[in-house]
Backbone as a chain_set.jsonl record, in Angstrom:
{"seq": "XXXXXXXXXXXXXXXXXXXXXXXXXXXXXXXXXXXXXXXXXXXXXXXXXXXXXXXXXXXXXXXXXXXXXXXXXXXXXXXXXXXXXXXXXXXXXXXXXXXXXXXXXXXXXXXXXXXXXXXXXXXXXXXXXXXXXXXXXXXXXXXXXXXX", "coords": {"N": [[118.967, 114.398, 106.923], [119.488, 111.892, 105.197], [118.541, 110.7, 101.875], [117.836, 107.341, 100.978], [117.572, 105.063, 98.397], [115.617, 103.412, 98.491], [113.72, 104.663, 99.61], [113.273, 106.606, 98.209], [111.894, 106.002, 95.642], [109.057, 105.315, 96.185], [109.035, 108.673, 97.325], [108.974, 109.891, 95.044], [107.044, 108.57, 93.338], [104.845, 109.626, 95.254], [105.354, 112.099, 94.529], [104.677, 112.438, 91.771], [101.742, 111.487, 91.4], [100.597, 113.252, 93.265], [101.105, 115.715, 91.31], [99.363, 114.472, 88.656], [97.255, 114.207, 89.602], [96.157, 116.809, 90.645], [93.395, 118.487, 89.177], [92.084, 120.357, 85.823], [90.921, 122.765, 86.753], [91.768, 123.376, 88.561], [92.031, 122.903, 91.595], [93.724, 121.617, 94.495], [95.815, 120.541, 96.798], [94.748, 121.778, 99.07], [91.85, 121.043, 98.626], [91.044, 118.481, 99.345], [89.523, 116.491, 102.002], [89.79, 115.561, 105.05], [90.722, 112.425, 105.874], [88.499, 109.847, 105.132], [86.201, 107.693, 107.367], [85.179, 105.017, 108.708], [82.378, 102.541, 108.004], [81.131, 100.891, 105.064], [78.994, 101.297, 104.084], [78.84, 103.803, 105.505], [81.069, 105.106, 104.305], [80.438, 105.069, 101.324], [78.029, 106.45, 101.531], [78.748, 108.855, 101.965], [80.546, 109.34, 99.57], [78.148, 109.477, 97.691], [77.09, 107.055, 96.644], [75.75, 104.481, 95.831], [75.769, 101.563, 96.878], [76.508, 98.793, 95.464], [76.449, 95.482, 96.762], [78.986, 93.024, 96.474], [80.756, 91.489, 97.915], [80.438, 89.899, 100.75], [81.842, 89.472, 103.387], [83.554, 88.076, 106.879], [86.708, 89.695, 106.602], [86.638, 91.177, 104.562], [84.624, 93.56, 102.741], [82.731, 94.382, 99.797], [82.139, 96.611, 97.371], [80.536, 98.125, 94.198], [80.7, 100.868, 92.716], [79.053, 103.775, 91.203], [78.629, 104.338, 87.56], [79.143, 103.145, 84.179], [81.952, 105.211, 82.751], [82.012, 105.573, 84.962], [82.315, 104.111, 87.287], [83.659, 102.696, 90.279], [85.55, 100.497, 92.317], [84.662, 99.881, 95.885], [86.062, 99.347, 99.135], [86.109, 97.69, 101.83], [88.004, 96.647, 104.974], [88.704, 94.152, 107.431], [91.203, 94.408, 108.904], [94.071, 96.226, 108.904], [96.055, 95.339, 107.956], [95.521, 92.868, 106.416], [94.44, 94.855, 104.407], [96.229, 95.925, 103.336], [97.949, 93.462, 102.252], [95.72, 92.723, 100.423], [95.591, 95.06, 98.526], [98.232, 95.353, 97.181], [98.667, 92.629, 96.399], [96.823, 93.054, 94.216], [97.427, 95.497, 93.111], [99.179, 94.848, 90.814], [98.047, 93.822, 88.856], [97.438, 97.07, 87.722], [95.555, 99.88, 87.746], [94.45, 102.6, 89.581], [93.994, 103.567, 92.895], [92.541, 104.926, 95.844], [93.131, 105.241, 98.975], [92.325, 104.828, 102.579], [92.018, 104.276, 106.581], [91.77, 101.411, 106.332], [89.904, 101.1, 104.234], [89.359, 101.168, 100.659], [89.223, 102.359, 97.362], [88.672, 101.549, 94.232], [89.616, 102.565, 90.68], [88.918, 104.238, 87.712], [91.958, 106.896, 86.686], [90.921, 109.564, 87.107], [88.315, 109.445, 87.895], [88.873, 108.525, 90.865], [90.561, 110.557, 91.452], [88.644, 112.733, 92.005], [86.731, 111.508, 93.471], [88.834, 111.474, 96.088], [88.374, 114.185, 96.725], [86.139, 114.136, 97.894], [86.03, 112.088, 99.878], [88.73, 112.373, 101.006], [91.764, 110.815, 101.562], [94.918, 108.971, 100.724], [96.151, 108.674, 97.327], [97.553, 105.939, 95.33], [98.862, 103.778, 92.959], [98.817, 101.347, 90.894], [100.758, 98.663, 88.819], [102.402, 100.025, 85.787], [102.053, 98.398, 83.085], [103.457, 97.863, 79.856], [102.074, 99.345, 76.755], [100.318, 101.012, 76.784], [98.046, 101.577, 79.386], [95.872, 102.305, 79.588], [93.608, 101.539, 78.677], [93.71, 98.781, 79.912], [93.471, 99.435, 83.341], [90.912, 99.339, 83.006], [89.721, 96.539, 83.105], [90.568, 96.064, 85.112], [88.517, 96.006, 87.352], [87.122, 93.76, 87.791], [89.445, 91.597, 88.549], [88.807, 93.006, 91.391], [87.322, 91.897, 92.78], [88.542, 89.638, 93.523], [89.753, 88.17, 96.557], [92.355, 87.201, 97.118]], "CA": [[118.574, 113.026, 106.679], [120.214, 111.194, 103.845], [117.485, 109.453, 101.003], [118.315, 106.105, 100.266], [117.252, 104.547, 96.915], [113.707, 102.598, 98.92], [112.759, 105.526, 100.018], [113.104, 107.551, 96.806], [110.693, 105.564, 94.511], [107.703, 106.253, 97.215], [108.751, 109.999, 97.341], [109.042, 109.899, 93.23], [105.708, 107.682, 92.887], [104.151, 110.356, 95.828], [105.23, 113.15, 93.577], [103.995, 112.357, 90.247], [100.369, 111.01, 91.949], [100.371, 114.993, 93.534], [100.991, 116.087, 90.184], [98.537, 114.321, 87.832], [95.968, 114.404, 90.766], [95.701, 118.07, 90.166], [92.815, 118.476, 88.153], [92.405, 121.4, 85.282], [90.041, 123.37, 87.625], [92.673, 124.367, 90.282], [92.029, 122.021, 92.936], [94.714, 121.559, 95.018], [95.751, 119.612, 98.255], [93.882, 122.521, 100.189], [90.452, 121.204, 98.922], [91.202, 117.166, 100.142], [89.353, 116.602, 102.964], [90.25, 114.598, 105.957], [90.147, 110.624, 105.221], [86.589, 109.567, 105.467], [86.241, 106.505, 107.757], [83.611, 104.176, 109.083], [81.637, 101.423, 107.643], [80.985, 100.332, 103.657], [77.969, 101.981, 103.805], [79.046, 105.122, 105.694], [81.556, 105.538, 103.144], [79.27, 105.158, 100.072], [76.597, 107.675, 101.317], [79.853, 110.273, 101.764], [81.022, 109.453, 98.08], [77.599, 109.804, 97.092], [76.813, 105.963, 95.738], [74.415, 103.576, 96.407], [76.5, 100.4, 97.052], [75.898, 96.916, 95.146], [77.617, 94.406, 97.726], [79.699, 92.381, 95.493], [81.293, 90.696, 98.959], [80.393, 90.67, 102.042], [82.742, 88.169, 104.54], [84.135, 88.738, 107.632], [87.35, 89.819, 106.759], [86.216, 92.239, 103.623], [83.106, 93.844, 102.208], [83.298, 94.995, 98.459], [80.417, 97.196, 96.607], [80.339, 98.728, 92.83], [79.497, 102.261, 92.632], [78.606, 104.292, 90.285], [77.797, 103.644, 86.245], [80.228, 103.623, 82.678], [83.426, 105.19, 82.981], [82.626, 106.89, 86.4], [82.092, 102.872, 87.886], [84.912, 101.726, 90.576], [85.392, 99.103, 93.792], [84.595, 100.068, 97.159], [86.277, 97.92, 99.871], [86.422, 97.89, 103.281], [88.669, 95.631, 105.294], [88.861, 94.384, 109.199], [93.07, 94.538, 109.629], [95.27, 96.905, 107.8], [97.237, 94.101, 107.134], [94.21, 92.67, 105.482], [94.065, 95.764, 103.478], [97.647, 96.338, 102.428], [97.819, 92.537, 101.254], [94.827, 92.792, 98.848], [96.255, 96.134, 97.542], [100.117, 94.872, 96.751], [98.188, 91.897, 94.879], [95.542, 93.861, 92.918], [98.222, 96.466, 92.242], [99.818, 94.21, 90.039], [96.864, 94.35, 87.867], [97.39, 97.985, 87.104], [94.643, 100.848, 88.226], [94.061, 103.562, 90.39], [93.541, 103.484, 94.046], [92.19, 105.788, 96.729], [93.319, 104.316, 100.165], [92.022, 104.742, 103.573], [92.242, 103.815, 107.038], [90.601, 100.326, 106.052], [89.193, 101.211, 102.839], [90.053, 101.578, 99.267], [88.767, 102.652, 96.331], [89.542, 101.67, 92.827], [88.827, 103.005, 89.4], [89.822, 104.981, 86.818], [92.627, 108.024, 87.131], [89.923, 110.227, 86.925], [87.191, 108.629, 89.162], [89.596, 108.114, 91.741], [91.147, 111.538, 92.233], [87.389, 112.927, 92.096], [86.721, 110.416, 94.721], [89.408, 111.742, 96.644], [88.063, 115.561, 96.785], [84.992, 113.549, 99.061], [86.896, 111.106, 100.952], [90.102, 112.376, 101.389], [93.145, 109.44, 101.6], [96.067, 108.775, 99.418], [96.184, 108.524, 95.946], [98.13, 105.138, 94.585], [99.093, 103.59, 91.333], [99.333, 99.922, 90.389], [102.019, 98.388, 88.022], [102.213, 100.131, 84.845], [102.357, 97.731, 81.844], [103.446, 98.173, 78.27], [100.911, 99.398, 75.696], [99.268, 102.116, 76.917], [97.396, 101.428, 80.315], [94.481, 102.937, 79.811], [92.193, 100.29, 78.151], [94.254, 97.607, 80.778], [92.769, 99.294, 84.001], [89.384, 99.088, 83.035], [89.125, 95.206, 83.191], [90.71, 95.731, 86.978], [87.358, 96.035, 88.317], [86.765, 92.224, 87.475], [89.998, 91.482, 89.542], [89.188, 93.611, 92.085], [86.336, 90.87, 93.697], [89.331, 88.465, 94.061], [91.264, 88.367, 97.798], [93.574, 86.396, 97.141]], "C": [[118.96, 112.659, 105.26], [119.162, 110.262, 102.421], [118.44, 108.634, 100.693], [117.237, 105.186, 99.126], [116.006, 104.271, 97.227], [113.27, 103.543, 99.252], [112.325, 106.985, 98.742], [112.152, 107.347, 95.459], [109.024, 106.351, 95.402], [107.516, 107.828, 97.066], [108.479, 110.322, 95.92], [107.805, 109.792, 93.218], [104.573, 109.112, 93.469], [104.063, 111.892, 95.237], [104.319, 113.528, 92.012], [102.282, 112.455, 90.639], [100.134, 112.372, 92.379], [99.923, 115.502, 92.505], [99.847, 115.71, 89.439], [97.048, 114.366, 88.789], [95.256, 115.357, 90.764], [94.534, 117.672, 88.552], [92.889, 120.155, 87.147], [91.8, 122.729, 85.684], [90.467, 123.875, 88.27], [92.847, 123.786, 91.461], [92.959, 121.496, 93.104], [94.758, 120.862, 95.862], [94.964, 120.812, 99.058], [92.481, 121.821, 100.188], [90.185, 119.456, 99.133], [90.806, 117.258, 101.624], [89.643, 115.777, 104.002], [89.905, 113.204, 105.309], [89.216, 110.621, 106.242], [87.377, 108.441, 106.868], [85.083, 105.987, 108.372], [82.988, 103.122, 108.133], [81.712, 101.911, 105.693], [80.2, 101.287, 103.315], [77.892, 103.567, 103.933], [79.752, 106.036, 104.34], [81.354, 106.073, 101.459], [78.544, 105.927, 99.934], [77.829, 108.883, 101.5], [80.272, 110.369, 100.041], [79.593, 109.439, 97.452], [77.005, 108.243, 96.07], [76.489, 105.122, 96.545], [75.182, 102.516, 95.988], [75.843, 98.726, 96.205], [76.952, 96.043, 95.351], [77.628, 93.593, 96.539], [79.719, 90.911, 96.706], [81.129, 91.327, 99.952], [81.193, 89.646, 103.307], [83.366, 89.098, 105.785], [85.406, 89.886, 107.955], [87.603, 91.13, 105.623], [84.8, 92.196, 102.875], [83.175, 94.946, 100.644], [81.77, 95.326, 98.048], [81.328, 97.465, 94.992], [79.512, 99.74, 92.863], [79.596, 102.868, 91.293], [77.986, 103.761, 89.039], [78.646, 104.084, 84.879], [80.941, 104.081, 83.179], [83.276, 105.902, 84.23], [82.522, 105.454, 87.572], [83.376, 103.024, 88.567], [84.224, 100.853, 92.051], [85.436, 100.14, 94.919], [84.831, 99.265, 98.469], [86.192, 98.293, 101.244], [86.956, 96.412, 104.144], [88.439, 95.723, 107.332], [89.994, 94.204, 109.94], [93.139, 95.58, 108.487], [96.275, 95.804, 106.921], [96.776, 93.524, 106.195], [94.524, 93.393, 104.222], [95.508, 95.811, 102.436], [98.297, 95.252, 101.615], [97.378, 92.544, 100.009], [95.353, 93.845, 98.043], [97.568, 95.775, 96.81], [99.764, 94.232, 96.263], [97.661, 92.389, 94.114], [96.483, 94.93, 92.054], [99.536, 95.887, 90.91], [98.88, 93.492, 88.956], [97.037, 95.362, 87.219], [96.444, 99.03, 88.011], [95.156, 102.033, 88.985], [93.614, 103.58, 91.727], [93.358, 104.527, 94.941], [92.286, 104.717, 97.925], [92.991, 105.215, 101.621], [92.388, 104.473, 104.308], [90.908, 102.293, 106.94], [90.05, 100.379, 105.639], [90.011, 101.246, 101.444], [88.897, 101.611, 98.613], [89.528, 102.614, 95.045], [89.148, 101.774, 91.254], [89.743, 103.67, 88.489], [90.248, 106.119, 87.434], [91.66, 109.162, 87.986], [88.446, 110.376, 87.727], [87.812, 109.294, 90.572], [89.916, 109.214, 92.463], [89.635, 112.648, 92.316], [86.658, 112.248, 93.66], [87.203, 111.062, 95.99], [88.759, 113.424, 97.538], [86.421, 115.174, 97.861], [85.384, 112.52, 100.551], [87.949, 111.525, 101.679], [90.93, 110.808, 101.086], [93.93, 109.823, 100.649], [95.855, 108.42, 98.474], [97.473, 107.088, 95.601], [98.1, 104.761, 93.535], [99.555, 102.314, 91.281], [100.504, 99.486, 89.286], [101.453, 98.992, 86.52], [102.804, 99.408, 83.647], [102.421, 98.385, 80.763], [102.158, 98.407, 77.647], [99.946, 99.895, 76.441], [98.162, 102.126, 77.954], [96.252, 101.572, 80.782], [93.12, 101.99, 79.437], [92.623, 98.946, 79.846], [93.382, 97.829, 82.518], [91.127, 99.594, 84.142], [88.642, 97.52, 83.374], [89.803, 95.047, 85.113], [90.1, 95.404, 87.725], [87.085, 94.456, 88.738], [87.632, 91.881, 88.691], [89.667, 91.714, 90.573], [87.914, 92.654, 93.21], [87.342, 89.869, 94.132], [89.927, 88.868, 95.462], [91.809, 87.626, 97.987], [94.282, 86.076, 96.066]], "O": [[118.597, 113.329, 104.293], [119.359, 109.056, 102.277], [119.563, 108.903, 100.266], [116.115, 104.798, 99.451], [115.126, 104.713, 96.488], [112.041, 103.467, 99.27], [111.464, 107.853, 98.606], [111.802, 108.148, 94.593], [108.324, 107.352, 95.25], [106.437, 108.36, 96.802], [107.601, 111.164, 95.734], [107.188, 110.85, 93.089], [103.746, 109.631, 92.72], [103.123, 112.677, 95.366], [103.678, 114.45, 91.506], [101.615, 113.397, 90.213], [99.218, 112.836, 91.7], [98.738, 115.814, 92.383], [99.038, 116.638, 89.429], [95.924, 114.588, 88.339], [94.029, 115.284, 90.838], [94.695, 117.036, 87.51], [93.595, 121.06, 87.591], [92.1, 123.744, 85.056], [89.951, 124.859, 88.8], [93.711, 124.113, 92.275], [93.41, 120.803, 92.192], [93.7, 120.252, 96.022], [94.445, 120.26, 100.028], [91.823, 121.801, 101.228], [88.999, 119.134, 99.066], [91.479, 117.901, 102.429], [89.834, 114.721, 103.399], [89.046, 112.958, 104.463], [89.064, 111.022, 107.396], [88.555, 108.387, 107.224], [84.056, 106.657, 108.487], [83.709, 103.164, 107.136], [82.195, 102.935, 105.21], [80.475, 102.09, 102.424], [77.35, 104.383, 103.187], [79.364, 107.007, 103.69], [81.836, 106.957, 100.75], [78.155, 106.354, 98.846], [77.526, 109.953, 100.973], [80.265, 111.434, 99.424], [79.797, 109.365, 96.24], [76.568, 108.389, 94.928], [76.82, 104.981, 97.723], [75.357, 102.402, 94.775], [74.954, 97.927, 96.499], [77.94, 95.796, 94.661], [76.69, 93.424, 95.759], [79.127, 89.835, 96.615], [81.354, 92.494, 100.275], [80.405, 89.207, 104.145], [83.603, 90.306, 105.785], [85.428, 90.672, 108.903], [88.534, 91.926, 105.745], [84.105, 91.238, 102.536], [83.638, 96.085, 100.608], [80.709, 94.729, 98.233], [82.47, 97.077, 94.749], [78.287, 99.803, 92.967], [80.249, 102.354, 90.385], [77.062, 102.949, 89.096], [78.773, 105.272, 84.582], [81.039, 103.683, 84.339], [84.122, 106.7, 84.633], [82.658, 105.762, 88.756], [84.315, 103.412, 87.872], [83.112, 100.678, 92.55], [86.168, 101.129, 94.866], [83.919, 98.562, 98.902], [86.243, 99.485, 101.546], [86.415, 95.318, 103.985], [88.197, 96.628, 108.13], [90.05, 93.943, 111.141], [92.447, 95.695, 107.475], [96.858, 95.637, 105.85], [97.363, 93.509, 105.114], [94.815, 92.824, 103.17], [95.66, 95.746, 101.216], [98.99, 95.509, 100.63], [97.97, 92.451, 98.934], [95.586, 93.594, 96.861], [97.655, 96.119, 95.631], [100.092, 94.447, 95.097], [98.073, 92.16, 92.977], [96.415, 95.186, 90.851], [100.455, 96.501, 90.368], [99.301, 92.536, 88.304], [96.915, 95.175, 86.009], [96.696, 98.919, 89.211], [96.348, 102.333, 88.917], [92.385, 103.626, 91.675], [94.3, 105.308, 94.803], [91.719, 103.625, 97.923], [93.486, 106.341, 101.671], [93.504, 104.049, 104.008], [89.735, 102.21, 107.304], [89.046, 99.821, 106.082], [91.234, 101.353, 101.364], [87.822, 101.13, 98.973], [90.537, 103.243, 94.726], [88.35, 100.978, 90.759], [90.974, 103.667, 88.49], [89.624, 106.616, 88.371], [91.719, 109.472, 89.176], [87.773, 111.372, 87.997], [87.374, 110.269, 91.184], [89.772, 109.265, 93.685], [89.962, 113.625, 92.99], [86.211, 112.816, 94.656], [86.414, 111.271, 96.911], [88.773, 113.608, 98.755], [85.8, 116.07, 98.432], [85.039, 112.42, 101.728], [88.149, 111.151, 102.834], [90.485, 109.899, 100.386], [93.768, 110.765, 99.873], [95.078, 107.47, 98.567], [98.591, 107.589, 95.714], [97.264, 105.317, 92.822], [100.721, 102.111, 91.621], [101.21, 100.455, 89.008], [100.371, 98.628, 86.06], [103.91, 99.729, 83.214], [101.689, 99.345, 80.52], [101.188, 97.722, 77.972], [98.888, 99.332, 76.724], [97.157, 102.701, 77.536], [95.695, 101.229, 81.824], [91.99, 101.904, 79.917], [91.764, 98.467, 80.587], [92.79, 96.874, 83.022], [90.424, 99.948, 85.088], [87.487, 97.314, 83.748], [89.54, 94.216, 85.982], [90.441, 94.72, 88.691], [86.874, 94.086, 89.892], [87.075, 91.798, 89.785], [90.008, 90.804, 91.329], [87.822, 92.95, 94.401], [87.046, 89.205, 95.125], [90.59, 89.904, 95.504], [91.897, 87.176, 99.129], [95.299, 85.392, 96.178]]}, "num_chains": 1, "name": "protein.A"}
């Protein structure tokens, strides 16, 4: 099978996200567990956080878990299509995402791939801007109530 250029950023992007995902502990893709799935709430009592509905509409339901730098978004959507919209806008914000079938999660690097080691899903990465990114996806969260 031949890579062509669109499919080489994804495998690139899916490489690096492997890489820094690793934490300094050892944890590996062996200790990722299946992607969670089920409800807002289901999801929340698996990651361990007591949900404060942000949004709750038919079409998405958003919480805030945790507290200081371990805080991110908890979403849950009722299409994929739904889901993969709001993500391709928000990711042009910047952040960290943990994705689901019809969930996400978004927070810091650090959060996120922590997150992951309860949830399972994929690891993503929003647009990285100039000047050092790290102060930039902290105000994401704010964004991250918008769908649209």
């Amino acid at each position: 099978m031949r890579l062509t250029r669109p499919m080489l950023a994804p495998a690139a992007l899916a490489a690096v996200l492997a890489l820094t995902g690793c934490g300094a502990d050892g944890d590996g893709a062996d200790a990722v567990p299946a992607t969670a799935t089920g409800s807002l709430e289901h999801l929340a009592a698996e990651a361990e956080c007591t949900p404060n509905m942000q949004t709750d509409a038919d079409t998405i339901r958003q919480a805030l878990c945790g507290k200081g730098d371990g805080k991110y978004v908890l979403a849950t959507f009722s299409t994929d299509r739904g889901q993969r919209e709001w993500i391709n806008t928000a990711k042009d914000y910047g952040g960290y995402y943990l994705v689901g079938r019809k969930w996400v999660a978004v927070g810091h690097e650090e959060v996120v791939a922590d997150l992951r080691g309860r949830l399972g899903g994929d690891l993503e990465q929003g647009v990285q801007h100039g000047g050092g990114g790290a102060g930039h996806s902290a105000g994401h969260g704010e964004h991250a109530g918008h769908s649209g």
